[in-house]
Structures are given as structure tokens and as C-alpha cells.
C-alpha positions in Angstrom: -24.3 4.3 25.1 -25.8 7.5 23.0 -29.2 7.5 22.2 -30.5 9.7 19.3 -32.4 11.8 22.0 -29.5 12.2 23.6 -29.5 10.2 26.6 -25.9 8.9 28.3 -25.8 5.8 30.3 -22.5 3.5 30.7 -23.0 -0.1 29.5 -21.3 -2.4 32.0 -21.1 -6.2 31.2 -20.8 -6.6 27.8 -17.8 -7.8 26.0 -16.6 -5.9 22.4 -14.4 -7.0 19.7 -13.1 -4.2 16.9 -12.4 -5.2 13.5 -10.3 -2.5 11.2 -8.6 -2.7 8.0 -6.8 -0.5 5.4 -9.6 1.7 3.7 -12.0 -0.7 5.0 -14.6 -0.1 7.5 -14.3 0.0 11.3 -16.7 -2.2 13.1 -17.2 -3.2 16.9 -19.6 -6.2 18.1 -20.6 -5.9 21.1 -22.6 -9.0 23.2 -23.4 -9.5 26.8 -26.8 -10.0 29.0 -29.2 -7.8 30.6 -29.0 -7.6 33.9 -30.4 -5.3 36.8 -26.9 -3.5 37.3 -26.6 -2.7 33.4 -30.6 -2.5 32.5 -30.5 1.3 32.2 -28.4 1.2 29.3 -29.3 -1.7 27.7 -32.6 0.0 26.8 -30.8 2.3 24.5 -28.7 -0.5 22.8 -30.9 0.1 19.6 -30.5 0.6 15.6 -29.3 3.7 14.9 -28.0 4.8 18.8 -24.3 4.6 19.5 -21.6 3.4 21.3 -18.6 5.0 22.4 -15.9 2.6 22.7 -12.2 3.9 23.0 -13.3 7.9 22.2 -14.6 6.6 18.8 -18.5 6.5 18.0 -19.6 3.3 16.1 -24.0 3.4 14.9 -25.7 0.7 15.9 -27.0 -1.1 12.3 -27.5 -4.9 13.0 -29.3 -6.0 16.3 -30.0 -9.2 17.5 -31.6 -10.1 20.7 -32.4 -13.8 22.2 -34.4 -15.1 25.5 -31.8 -16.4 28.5 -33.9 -17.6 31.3 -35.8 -14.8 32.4 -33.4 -12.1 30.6 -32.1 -11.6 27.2 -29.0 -12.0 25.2 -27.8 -9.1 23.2 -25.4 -9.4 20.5 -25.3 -6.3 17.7 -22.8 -4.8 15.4 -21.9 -0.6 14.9 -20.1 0.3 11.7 -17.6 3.7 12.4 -19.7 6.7 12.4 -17.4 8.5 9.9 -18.3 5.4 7.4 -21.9 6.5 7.9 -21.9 9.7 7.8 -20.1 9.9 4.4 -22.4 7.2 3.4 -25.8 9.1 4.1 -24.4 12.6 2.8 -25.0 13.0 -1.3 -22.6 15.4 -3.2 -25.2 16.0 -6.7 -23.0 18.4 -8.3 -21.1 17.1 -11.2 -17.8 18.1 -12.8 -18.5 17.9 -16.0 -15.8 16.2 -18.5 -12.3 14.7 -18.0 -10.7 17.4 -15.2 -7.6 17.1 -13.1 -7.6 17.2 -10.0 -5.1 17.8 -6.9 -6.1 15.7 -3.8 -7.1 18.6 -2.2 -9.7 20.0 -4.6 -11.2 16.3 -4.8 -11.6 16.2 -1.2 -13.5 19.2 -1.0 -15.8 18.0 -3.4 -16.4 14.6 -1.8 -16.6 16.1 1.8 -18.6 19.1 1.1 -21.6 18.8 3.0 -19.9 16.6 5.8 -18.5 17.7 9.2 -15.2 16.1 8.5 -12.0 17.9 8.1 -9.1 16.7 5.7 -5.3 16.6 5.9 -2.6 14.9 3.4 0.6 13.9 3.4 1.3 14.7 -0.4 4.9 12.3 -0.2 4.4 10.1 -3.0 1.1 10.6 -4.4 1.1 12.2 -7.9 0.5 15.9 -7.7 -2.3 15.7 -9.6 -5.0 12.5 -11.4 -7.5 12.8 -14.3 -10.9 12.3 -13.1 -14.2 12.2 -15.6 -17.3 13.7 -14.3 -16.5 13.7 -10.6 -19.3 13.9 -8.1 -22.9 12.8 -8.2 -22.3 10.3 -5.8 -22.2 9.7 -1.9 -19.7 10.9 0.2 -18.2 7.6 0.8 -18.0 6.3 -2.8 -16.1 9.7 -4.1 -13.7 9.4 -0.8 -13.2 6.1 -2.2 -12.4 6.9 -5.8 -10.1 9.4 -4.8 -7.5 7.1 -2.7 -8.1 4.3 -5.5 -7.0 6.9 -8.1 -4.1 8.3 -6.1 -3.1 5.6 -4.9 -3.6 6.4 -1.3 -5.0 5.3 2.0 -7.3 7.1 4.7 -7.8 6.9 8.2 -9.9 8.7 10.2 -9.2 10.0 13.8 -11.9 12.2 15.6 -13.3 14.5 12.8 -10.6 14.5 10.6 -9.5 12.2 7.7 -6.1 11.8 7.2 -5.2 11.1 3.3 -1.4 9.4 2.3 0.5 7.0 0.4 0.8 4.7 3.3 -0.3 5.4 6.8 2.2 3.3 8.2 5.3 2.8 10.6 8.3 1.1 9.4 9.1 -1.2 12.8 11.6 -3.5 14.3 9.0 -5.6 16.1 9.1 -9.3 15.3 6.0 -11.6 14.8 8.0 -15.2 15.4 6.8 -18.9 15.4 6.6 -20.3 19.1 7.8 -17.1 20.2 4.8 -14.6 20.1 2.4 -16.6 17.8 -0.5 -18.7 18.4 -2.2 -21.0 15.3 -0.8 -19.0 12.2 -2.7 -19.8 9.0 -1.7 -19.3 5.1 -4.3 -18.4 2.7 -3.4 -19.3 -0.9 -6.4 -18.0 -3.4 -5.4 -19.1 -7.1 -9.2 -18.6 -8.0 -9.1 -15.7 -9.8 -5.5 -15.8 -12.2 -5.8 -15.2 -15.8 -2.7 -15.3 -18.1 -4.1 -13.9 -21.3 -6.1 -9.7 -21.7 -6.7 -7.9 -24.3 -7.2 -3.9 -24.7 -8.9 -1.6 -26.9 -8.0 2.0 -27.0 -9.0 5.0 -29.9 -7.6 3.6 -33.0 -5.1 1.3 -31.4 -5.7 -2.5 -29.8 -3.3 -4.3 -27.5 -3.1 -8.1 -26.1 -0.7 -9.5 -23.7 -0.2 -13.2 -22.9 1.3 -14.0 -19.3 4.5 -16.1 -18.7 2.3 -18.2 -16.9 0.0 -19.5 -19.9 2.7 -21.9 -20.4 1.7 -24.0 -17.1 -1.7 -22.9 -16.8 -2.8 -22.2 -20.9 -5.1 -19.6 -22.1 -7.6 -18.3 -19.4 -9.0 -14.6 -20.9 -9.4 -11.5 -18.7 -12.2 -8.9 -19.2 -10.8 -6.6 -22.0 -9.3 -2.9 -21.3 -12.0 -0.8 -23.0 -11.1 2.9 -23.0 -10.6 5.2 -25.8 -7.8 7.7 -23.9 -5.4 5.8 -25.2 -4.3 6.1 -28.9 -1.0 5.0 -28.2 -0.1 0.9 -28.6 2.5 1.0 -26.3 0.4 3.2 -23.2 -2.2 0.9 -23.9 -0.3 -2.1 -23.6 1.0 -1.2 -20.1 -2.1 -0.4 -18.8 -3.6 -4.0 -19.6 -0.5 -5.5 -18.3 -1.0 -3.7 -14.7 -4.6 -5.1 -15.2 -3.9 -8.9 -15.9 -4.2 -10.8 -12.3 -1.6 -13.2 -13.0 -0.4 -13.6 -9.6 -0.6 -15.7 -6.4 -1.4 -13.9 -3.2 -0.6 -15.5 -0.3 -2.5 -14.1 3.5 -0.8 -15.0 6.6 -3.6 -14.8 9.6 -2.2 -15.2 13.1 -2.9 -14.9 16.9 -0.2 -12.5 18.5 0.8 -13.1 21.8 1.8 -10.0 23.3 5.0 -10.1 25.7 5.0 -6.5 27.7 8.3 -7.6 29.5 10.2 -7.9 26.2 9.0 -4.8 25.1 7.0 -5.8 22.2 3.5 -4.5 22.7 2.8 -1.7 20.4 1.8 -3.2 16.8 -1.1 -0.9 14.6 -2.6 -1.5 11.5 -0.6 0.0 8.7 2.6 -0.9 10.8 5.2 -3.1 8.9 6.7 -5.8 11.2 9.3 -8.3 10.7 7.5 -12.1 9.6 9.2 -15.4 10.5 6.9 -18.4 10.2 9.6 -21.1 9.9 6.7 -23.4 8.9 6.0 -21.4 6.1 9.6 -20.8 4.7 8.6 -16.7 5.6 11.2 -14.4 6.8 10.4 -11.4 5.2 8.9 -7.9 6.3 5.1 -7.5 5.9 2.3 -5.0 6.6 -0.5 -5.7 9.3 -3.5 -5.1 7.0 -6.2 -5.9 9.7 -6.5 -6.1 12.6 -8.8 -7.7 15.4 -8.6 -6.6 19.2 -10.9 -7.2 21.8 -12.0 -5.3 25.3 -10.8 -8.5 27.4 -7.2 -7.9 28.1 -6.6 -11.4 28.7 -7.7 -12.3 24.8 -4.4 -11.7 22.5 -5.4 -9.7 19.5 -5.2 -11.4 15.7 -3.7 -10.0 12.6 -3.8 -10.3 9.4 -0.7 -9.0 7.4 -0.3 -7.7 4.0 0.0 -10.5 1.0 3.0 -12.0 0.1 2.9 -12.1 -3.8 4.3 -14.6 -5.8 4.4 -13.3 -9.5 3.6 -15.1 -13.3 7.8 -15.6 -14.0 7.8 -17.4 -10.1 5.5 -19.6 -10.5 6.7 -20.8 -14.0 10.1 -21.1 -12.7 9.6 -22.9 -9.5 7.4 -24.8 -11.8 10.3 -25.7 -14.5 12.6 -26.5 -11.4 10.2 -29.2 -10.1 9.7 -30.1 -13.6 13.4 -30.6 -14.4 13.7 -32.6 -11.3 10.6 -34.7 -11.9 12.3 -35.3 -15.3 15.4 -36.9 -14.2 13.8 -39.8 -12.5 10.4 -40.1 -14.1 10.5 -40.8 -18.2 7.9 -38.2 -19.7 6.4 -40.7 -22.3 5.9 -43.7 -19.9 5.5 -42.3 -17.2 7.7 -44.8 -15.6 11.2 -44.3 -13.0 14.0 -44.4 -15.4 16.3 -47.0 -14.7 19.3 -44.9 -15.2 17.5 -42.9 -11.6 18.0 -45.9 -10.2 21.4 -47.0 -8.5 21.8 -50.4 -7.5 24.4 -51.3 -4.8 26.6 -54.2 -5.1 24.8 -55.9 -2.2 21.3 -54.8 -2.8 18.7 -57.6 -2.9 15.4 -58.0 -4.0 12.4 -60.7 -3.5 12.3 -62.9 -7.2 10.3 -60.3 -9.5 10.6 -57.1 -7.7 12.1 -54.5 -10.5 12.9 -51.5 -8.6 12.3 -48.9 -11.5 8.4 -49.9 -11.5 6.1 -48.6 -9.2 3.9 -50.9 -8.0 0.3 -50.5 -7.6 -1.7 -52.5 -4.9 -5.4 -53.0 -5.1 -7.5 -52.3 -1.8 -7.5 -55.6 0.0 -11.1 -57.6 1.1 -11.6 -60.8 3.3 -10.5 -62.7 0.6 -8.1 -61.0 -1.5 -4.9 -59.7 -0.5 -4.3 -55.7 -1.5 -2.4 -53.4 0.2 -2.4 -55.5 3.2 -3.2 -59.3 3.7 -6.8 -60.7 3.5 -6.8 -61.8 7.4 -5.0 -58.3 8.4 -8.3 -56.9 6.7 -10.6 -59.5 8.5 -8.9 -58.7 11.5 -9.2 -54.5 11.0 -13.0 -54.8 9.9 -13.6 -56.6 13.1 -12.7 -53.5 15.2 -15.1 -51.8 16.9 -15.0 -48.0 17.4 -17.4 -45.9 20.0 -19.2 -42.6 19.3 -16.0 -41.0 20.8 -13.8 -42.6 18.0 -11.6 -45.1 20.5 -11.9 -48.9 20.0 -14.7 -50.2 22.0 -13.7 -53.8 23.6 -16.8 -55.9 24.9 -17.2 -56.8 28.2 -16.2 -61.3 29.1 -18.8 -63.6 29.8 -18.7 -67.4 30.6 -18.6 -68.0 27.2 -17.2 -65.3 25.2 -13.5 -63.6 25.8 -13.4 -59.8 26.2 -11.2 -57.4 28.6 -10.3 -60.8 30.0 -10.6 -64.5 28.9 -13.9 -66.4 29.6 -12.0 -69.2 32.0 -11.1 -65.9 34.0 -14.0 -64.3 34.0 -15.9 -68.0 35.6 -12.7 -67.9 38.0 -13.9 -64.2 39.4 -17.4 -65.2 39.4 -17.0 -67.9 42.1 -14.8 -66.6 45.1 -14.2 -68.8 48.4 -15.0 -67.1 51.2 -14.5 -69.5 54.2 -16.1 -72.3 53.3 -18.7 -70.5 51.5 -18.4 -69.8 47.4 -19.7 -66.5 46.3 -21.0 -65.9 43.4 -19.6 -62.2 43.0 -22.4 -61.5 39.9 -25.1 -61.3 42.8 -23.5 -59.2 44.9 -25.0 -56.3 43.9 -28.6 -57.7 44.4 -27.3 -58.7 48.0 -26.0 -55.6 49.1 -29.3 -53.6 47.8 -31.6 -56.5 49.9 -29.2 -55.3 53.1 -29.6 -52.1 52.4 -33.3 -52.7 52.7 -33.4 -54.0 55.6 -31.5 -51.7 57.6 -33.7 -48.9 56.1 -36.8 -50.6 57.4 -35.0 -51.3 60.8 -34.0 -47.3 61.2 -37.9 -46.5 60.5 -39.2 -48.7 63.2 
């Protein structure tokens, strides 16, 4: 812990979980309770002081403190100090007009004022983008434009901020099903396709309707408006590359790491080897995020780079399951065609059953067959289920069958002892009476 004053003290305790993603901030949340061996520093865990965790600084910006007893719970969040710093430093000069730029130039601009360093890897990133009145802005925002413009990525390490196409490694490792991963999830998000944009340019006007219209129809994108383009054809590429017509899919998963097998080392930005035979995945994918923790026992999660499924995809897996569909089902009645029907020799069925209908069944009731007798329902709605969700059976009487029948139940009540017949139902009042007595006897 590093308090603004600039007090040190080591916070023992406390658990911490770091969350980092491609051009997306780096956070830690840290929780624990106060406690005499740790109390020293837990009187600087406040806004604005920091924590060191694994030789990076993260500011402290949400807090949140609860009673436990007689101490107190502490749960807070740090963002990456570099992400604050570039946030809170203001670059007010302004390029005037449309300039280019080289990466380098741009990054001098958006860092001036900062204590960060830069260095990039120019391999694949145009030499140099168009940018209209650069600066005015915070730190952060302009670092922001520049990789969005170029194309790139940035990662920071100590005081400098490394700028590429991909900070990545190209890997061998292999995230398996049932070999090294726990609870994998798919994310499919259709919520934001559109098939159908339009564009407006100096003088010229483009539209573009996706291949997938023809399953989905018309849905209209926010028009291209930008008058650097006086040629139709530019134009029309540019609203193309705009036009979300696309599935993403996210794979999410808990990676179980297995040290003896040499798979141990996997980074954000790395590309691994995907097989989720669940899924129908075998492909190679990027870890996007990723989600560690400071108990070694805890496997870290990942999250890895979208699998994209594009317009002409869809609408031909679509037509496939289409033509299919078609060959059994008749498009105008909706009904099985009885040509997708074969009939053995020796096939029966009941007097009135056509096999190219399909039968609908009405929910049953205690009177009315359905899609299962009338006394199977009578029998069903006389189940009994607990708070837990398992059937609840009640307990026999002399009268009433339960866990056993009645005529047992008035068999167990009456037991021959001897000559005596005990009625087992007041033994319990017996035994207490005893109990009693012998109590009394060992106070005399």
C-alpha cells in the first residue's frame, strides 16, 4: 500500500483478482478484513492511494467498507495507474485541419505532458493515417484514437507504452474439453445485425443491402455521412466495412493449468489452439481477457477472441436447413409429405393413425385425457413436493396409509413384550418420566 503522503506499509490478508483486456483497462479488486496483524495498512486502503500488486501500481477509485463483528470488511477496486494518468493529463493544443500523421508524431502529441515513454512495432500498421483536428482532448481518448485509426493495440509495461498491430504470441498450447477446462460458456449476441446502410459522400451517395436481408429482411444501419469521399465506389467500401452484419460468437472458460504437462504459460494477446467438442470448435483463437487471481489454488478464466460467423454463412447454413426442412415438410401446408414418409411392408398402425400428420395433444385435466390420461393427471396432481423440490410422502396413522400401510402401522403400535403389550407411541413419554426420576434420585 502507497499512500499519497507517501507512506509504505505491506497489506497482508486480503485476496486480489486482476482483470485485463486488449486496449481495455487493467483493474485489480482487492477484499479482505481488518485485523490487528494487517491494521497498519489497512488505514491507507483509501480513494486515490495505491496498491502495488505484481510491480504494477493500480489507484484506488471505488471503496466499499461494511461492519463484521467488531471489524470491518473491505472490498475496493484500482483502475491501472497508466489509465489514470493519461486520463487526468489534457493535451489543448489542436492540429488544425485534415493532417497525416505517422504513429510516432501522434504519440507525441497524445503523451506530451505525460511521464510515459512510447515504442512501436511499425510491422503492419500503415505508415501513415489522416487525422482531422488532432488534440484537444485527454491523454487517454487521443491514445485511443490513434490505435482505432491504425489499427493497432497498446500495452503498457512500467512507464512505457508499447504500440503494434498485435501484441501477441502465436502458441502451440491447447485449451481442450475435459482436459484443461472447467464450465466453458458460448456467448451468441445477434442484438445488434443490420443487413441494409446507406452512405453519403461529396457529390456521390452509396447503399448496400446484405446477403443476409434475405432471412432476416430490411433492418437500416445509421448512414455513412462524410464528404471525403467523392468517389461511388470508395464510398461504397467504406459502408460495407461499416454494416454489422455478422454473428459473434465469445467463448468464456475456466483454465485448468497442468504444470507437469507443461502447459502453464498462456497471456492475453497469446493465440492458443480451441477444442470445445461441445461446441463443434477446433479452431485457433486469441485470449482477449483475462482474469487471474492471487490464490494460487484458483485456476484463472479467459475469455478468447470471437469466432465470427459472416452474412453469406448464415444464409447458407440457413438454405441448407431450409432445403432439408423442405424435403419432409410441404411449404404450403405445413404438413409431413407423404412421399418423406416410407412405410415398411410390415409396419402397423392403431385404426386412424396417418403417419404423415402430426398430431397435436391438448394438455390433459382430471377429466379429460391430453397428453397423458385423465387418472395419470389425478395421480401427478396428487404429488407432494417439499421446499427442497423432492416428493414429500406423509407419515401412516391408524387410519391413513403413508411410508407404510395403516394395518402395519397398528401392528408396530402394539408390541408383546412378555406378557405385557406395549404401546410403542408412549414410549417416548415413558422414557422422559424415567428420566425424571432418576434426576430427582441423583439430587437427593
Amino acid at each position: 500500500m502507497h499512500s499519497l503522503t507517501g507512506s509504505v506499509e505491506l497489506l497482508a490478508g486480503f485476496s486480489v483478482t486482476r482483470n485485463s483486456g486488449i486496449n481495455n483497462e487493467k483493474t485489480i479488486s482487492v477484499s479482505g478484513v481488518r485485523t490487528v496483524v494487517n491494521e497498519h495498512a489497512v488505514a491507507l486502503i483509501k480513494n486515490d492511494n495505491i496498491f502495488e500488486y505484481k510491480s504494477e501500481f493500480y489507484v484506488i477509485k471505488k471503496l466499499n467498507t461494511k461492519p463484521i463483528g467488531e471489524s470491518i470488511k473491505i472490498e475496493a477496486t484500482a483502475v491501472h495507474k497508466m489509465f489514470i494518468d493519461l486520463r487526468d493529463n489534457y493535451v489543448y493544443d489542436t492540429q488544425k485541419g485534415e493532417k497525416a500523421y505517422r504513429p510516432e508524431a501522434a504519440l507525441e502529441i497524445a503523451l506530451s505532458g505525460t511521464p510515459y515513454a512510447y515504442s512501436v512495432d511499425t510491422t503492419g500498421l500503415p505508415t501513415s493515417v489522416t487525422i482531422e483536428n488532432f488534440g484537444d482532448a485527454n491523454s487517454l481518448s487521443l491514445l485511443e484514437d490513434i490505435v482505432k485509426k491504425f489499427g493497432a493495440e497498446f500495452e503498457c509495461v512500467q512507464n512505457v507504452i508499447f504500440v503494434a498491430k498485435e501484441i501477441a504470441r502465436v502458441t502451440d498450447n491447447q485449451i481442450r474439453y475435459k482436459f484443461n477446462v472447467q464450465d466453458p460458456q458460448q456467448e451468441i449476441d445477434t442484438s445488434d445485425i443490420k443487413t441494409y446502410i446507406r452512405g453519403f459522400g461529396k457529390g456521390v451517395e452509396a447503399e448496400y443491402t446484405s446477403p443476409l436481408a434475405s432471412v432476416l429482411g430490411i433492418r437500416h444501419a445509421d448512414p455513412v455521412r462524410d464528404n471525403r469521399y467523392t468517389i461511388k465506389a470508395d464510398l461504397l467500401e467504406r459502408i460495407k466495412s461499416e454494416l454489422y452484419d455478422r454473428i459473434d460468437i465469445s467463448i468464456t472458460l475456466t483454465y485448468v493449468e497442468l504444470l507437469e504437462m507443461g502447459i502453464q504459460d498462456i497471456r492475453k494477446g497469446d493465440y492458443v489452439w480451441c477444442i470445445l467438442d461441445p461446441f463443434g470448435i477446433d479452431v485457433q483463437l486469441r485470449v482477449t481477457e483475462k482474469e487471474d487471481y492471487s490464490d494460487p489454488s484458483k485456476s484463472p478464466k479467459y475469455t478468447l477472441g470471437t469466432l465470427t460467423k459472416s452474412s453469406t454463412d448464415i444464409v447458407s447454413e440457413f438454405n441448407r436447413t431450409k432445403k432439408v426442412i423442405g424435403k419432409v415438410i410441404d411449404g404450403t401446408t405445413g404438413k409431413i409429405k407423404s412421399s418423406a414418409v416410407t412405410i415398411g411392408q410390415y409396419t402397423q398402425f392403431e385404426t386412424g393413425y396417418d403417419p404423415s400428420q402430426i398430431p397435436r395433444y391438448s394438455l390433459a385435466s382430471t377429466t379429460t385425457d391430453g397428453l397423458m390420461s385423465a387418472a395419470d393427471f389425478t395421480k401427478l396432481a396428487s404429488i407432494v413436493l417439499g421446499p427442497d423440490g423432492q416428493v414429500t410422502i406423509a407419515l401412516a396413522s391408524e387410519t391413513n396409509n403413508g411410508l407404510m400401510s395403516a394395518a402395519d402401522f397398528t401392528k408396530l403400535k402394539h408390541i408383546k413384550v412378555g406378557t405385557e403389550t406395549v404401546d410403542i407411541s408412549t414410549l417416548p413419554q415413558q422414557l422422559e418420566s424415567i428420566n425424571q426420576r432418576l434426576t430427582a434420585l441423583e439430587n437427593k
